[in-house]
SEDRENTI-112770 format. One record per residue: residue number from 1; residue in three letters; chain; z, x, y negated of N, C-alpha, C, O in turn. Coordinates in steps of 0.1 Angstrom, whole numbers, plus 5000, padded with zeros to 4 digits. Example, Ala and Ser with C-alpha at 12.3 -4.5 7.8 and 13.67 -1.06 7.14 Angstrom:
// residues 2
{1, 'ala', 'A', {5078, 5132, 5057}, {5078, 5123, 5045}, {5078, 5132, 5033}, {5085, 5142, 5033}}
{2, 'ser', 'A', {5071, 5128, 5022}, {5071, 5137, 5011}, {5079, 5129, 5000}, {5080, 5134, 4989}}
// end
This chain:
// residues 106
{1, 'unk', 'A', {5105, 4989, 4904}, {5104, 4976, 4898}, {5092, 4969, 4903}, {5080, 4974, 4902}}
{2, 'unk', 'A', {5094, 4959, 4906}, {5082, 4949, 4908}, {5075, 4940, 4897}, {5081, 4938, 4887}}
{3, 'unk', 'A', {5063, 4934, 4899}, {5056, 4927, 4890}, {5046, 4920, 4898}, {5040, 4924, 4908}}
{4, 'unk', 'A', {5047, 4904, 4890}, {5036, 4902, 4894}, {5021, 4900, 4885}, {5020, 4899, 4873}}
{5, 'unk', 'A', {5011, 4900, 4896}, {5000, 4908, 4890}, {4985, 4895, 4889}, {4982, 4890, 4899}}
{6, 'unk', 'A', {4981, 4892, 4882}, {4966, 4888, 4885}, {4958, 4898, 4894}, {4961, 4910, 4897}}
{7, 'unk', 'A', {4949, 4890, 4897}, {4941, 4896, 4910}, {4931, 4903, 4906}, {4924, 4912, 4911}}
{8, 'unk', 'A', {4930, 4897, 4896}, {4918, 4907, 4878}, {4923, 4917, 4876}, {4915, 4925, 4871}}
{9, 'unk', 'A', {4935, 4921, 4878}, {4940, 4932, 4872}, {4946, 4942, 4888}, {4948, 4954, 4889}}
{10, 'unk', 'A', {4948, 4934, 4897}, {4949, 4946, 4911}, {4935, 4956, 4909}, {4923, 4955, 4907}}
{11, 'unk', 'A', {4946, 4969, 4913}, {4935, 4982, 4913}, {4939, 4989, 4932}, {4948, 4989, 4939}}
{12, 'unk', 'A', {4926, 4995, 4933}, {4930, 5001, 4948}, {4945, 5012, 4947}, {4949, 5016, 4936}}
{13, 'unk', 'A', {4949, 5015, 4954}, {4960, 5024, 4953}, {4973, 5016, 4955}, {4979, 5017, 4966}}
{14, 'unk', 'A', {4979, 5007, 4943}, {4986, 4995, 4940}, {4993, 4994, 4960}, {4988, 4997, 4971}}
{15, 'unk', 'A', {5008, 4989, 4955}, {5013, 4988, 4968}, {5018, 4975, 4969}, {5024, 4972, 4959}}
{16, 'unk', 'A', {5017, 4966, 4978}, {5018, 4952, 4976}, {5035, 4948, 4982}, {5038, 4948, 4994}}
{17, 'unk', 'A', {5044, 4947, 4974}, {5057, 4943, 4976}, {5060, 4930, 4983}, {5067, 4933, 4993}}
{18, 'unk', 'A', {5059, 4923, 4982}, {5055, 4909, 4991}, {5048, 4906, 5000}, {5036, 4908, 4996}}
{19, 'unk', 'A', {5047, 4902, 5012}, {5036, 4897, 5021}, {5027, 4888, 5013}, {5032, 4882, 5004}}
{20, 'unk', 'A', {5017, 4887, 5016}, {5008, 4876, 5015}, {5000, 4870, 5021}, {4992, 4876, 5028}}
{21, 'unk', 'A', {5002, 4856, 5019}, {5004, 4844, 5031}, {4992, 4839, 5026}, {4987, 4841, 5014}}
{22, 'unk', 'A', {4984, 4831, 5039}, {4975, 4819, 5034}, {4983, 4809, 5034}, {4995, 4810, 5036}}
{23, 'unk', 'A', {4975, 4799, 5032}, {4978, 4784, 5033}, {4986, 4778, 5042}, {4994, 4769, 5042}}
{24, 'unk', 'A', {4981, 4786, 5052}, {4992, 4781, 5064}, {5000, 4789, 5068}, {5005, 4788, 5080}}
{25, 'unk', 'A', {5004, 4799, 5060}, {5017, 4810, 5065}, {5015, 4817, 5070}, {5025, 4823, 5073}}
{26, 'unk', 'A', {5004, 4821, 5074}, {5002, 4832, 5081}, {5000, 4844, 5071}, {4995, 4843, 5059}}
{27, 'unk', 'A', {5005, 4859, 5079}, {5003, 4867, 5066}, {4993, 4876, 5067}, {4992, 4884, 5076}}
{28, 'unk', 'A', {4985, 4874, 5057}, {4973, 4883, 5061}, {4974, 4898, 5052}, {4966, 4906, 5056}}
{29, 'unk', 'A', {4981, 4902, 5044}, {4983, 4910, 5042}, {4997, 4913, 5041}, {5005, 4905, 5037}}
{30, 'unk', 'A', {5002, 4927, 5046}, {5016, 4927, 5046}, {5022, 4942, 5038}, {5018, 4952, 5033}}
{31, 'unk', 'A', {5035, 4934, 5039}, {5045, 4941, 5024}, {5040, 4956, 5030}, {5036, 4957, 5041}}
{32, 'unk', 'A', {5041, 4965, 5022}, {5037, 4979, 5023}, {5027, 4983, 5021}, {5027, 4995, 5022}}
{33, 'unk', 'A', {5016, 4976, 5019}, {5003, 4981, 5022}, {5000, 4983, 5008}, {5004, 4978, 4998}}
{34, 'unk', 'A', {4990, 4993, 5012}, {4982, 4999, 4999}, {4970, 4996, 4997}, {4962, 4999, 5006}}
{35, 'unk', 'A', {4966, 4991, 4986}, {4955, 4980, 4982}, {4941, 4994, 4984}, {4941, 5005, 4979}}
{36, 'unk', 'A', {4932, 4986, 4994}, {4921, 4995, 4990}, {4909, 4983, 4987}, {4912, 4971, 4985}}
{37, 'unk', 'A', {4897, 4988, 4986}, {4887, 4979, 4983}, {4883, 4964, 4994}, {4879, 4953, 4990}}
{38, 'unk', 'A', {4886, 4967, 5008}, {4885, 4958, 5016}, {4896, 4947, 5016}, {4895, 4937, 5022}}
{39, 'unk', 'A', {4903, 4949, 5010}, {4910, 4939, 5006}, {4914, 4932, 4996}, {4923, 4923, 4995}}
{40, 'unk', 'A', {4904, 4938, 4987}, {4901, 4926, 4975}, {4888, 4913, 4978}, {4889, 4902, 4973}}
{41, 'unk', 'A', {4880, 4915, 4986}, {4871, 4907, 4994}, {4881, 4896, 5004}, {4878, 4884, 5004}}
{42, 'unk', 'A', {4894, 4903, 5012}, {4899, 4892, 5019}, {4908, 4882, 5011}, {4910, 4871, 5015}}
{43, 'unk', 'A', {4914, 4889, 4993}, {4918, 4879, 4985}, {4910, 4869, 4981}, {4912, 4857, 4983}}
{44, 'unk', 'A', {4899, 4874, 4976}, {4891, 4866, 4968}, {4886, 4854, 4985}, {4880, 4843, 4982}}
{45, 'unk', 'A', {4888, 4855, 4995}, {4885, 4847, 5007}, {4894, 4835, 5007}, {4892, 4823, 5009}}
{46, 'unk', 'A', {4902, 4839, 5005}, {4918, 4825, 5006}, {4918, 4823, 4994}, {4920, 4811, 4992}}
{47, 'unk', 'A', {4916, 4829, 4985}, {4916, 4820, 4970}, {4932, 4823, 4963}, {4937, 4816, 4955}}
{48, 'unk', 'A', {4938, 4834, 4968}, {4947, 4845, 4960}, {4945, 4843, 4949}, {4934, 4837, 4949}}
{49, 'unk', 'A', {4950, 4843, 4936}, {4949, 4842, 4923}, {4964, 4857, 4919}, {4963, 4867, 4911}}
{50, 'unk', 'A', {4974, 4852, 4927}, {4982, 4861, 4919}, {4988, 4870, 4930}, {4988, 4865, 4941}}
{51, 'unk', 'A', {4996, 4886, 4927}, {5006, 4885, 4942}, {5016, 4896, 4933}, {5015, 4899, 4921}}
{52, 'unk', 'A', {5026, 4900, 4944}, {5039, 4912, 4935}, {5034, 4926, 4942}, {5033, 4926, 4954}}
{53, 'unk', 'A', {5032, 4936, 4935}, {5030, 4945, 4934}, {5040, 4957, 4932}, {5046, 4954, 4922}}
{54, 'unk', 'A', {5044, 4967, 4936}, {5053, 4974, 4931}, {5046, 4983, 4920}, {5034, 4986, 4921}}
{55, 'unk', 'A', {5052, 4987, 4909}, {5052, 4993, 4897}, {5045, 5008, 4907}, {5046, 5012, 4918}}
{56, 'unk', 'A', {5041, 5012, 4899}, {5033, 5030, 4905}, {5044, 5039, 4903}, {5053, 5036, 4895}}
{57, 'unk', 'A', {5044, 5046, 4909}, {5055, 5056, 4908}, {5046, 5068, 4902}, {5036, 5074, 4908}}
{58, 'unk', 'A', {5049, 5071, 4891}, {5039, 5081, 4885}, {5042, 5096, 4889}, {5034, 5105, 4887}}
{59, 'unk', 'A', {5050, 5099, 4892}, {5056, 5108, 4898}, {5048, 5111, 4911}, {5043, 5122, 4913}}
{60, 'unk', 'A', {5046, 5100, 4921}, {5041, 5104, 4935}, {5031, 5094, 4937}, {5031, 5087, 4947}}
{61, 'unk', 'A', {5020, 5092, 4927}, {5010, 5085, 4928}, {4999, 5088, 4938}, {4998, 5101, 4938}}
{62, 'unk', 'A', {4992, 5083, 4946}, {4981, 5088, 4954}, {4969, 5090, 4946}, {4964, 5083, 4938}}
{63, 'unk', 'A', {4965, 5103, 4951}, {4953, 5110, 4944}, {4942, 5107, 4946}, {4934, 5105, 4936}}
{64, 'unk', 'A', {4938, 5105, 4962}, {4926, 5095, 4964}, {4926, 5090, 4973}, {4937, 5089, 4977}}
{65, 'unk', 'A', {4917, 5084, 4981}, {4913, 5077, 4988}, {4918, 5079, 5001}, {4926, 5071, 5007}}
{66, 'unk', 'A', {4914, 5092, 5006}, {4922, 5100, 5017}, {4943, 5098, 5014}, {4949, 5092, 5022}}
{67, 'unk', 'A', {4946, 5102, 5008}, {4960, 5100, 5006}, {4958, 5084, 5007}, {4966, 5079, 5015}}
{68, 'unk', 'A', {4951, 5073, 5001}, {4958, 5056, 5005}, {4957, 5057, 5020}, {4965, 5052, 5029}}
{69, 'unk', 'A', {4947, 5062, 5023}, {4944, 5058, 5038}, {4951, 5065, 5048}, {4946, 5060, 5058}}
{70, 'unk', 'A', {4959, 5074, 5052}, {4971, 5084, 5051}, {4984, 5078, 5048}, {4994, 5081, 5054}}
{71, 'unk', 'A', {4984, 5067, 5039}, {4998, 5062, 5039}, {4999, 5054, 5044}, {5010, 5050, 5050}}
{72, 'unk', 'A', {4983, 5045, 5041}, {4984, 5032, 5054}, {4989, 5036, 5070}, {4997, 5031, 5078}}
{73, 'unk', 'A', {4981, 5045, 5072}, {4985, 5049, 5089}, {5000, 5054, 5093}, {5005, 5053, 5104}}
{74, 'unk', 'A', {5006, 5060, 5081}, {5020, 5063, 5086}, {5025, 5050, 5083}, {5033, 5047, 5092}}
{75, 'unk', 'A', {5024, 5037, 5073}, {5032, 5028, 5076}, {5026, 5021, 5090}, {5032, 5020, 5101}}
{76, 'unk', 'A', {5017, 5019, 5087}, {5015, 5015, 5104}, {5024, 5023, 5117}, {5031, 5016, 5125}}
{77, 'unk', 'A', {5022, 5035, 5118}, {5027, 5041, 5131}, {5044, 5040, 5131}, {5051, 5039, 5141}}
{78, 'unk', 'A', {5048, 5040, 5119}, {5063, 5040, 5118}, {5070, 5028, 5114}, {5082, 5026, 5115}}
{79, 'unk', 'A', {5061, 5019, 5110}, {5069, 5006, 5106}, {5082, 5007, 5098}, {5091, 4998, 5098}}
{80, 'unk', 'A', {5082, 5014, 5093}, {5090, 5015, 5078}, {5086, 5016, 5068}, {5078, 5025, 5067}}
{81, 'unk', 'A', {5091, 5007, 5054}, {5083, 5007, 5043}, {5094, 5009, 5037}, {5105, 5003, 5037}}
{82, 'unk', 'A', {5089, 5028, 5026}, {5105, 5032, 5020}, {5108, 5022, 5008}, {5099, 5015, 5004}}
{83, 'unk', 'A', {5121, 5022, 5003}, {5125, 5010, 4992}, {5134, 5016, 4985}, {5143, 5010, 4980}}
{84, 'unk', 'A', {5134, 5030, 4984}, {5137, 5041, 4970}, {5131, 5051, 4966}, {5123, 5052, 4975}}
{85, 'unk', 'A', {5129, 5061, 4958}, {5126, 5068, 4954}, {5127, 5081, 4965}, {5118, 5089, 4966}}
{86, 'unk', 'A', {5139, 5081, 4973}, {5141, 5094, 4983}, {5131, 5092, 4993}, {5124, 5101, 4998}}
{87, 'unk', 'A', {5133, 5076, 4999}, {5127, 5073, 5009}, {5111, 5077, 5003}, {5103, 5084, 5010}}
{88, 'unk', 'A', {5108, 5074, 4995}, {5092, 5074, 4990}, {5088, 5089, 4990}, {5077, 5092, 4995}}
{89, 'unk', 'A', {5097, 5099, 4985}, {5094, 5113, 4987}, {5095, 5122, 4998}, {5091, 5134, 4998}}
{90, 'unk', 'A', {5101, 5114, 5012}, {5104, 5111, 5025}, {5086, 5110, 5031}, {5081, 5120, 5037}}
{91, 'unk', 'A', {5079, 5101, 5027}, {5070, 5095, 5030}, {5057, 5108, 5022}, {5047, 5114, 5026}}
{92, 'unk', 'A', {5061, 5108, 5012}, {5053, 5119, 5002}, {5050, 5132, 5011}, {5038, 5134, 5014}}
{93, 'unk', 'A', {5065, 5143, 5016}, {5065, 5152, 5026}, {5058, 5156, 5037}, {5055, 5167, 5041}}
{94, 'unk', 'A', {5056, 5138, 5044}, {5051, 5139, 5056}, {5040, 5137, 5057}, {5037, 5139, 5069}}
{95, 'unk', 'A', {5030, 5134, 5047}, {5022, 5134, 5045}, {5013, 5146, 5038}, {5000, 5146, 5039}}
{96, 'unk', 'A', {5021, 5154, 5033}, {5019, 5166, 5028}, {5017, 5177, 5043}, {5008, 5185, 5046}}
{97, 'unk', 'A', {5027, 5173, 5049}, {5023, 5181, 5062}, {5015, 5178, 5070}, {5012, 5188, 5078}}
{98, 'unk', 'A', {5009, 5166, 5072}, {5004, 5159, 5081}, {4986, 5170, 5078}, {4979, 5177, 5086}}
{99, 'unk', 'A', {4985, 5166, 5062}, {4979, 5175, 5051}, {4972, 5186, 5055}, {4960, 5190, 5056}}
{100, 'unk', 'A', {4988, 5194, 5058}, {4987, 5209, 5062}, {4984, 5213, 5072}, {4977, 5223, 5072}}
{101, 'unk', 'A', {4986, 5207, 5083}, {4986, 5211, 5095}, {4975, 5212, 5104}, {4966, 5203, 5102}}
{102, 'unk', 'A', {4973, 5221, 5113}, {4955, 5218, 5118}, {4957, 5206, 5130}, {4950, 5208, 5140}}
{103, 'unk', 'A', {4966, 5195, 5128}, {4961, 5190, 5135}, {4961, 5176, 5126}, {4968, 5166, 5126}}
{104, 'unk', 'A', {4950, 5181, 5119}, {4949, 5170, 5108}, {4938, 5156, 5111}, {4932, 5150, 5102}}
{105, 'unk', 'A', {4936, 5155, 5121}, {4930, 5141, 5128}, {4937, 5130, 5126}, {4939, 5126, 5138}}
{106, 'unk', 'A', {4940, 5126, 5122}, {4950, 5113, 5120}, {4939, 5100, 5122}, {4943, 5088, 5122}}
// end
């Protein structure tokens, strides 16, 4: 389920469901991404007030910092953003191995 959120109340982690556009359409942040601190500086830059957020999955929430930054790079490399629960635990796995493995340089 999606929501939308004040910009007062976005926390890092949070997965942004919607692109978000400046003024002139351009999108400076895009659907999938996972909110970390540098990009509450680029909202508050365009004058963001509100955006849609997807609900947390409490089940497979990211633990810290290492896990957002870990999910950002696999959406990056793979260009798919999962949009169920399977796909999300999909994304969970691979990450877990990525995790495990010694060739954990990402």
């Amino acid at each position: 389920m999606n929501r939308n959120i004040s910009i007062d109340d976005l926390k890092c982690g949070m997965i942004i469901e919607q692109p978000i556009k400046n003024q002139y359409g351009n999108v400076i942040i895009d659907r999938g991404t996972i909110i970390e601190e540098k990009h509450f500086r680029v909202l508050k830059i365009w004058g963001i007030k509100n955006l849609i957020v997807k609900e947390p999955d409490t089940n497979n929430s990211l633990k810290n910092e290492e896990d957002v930054e870990l999910k950002n790079l696999l959406n990056k490399k793979i260009k798919w953003i999962p949009t169920n629960e399977f796909e999300e635990e999909l994304i969970s796995l691979t990450m877990d191995t990525i995790k495990k493995s010694s060739i954990h340089e990402y």
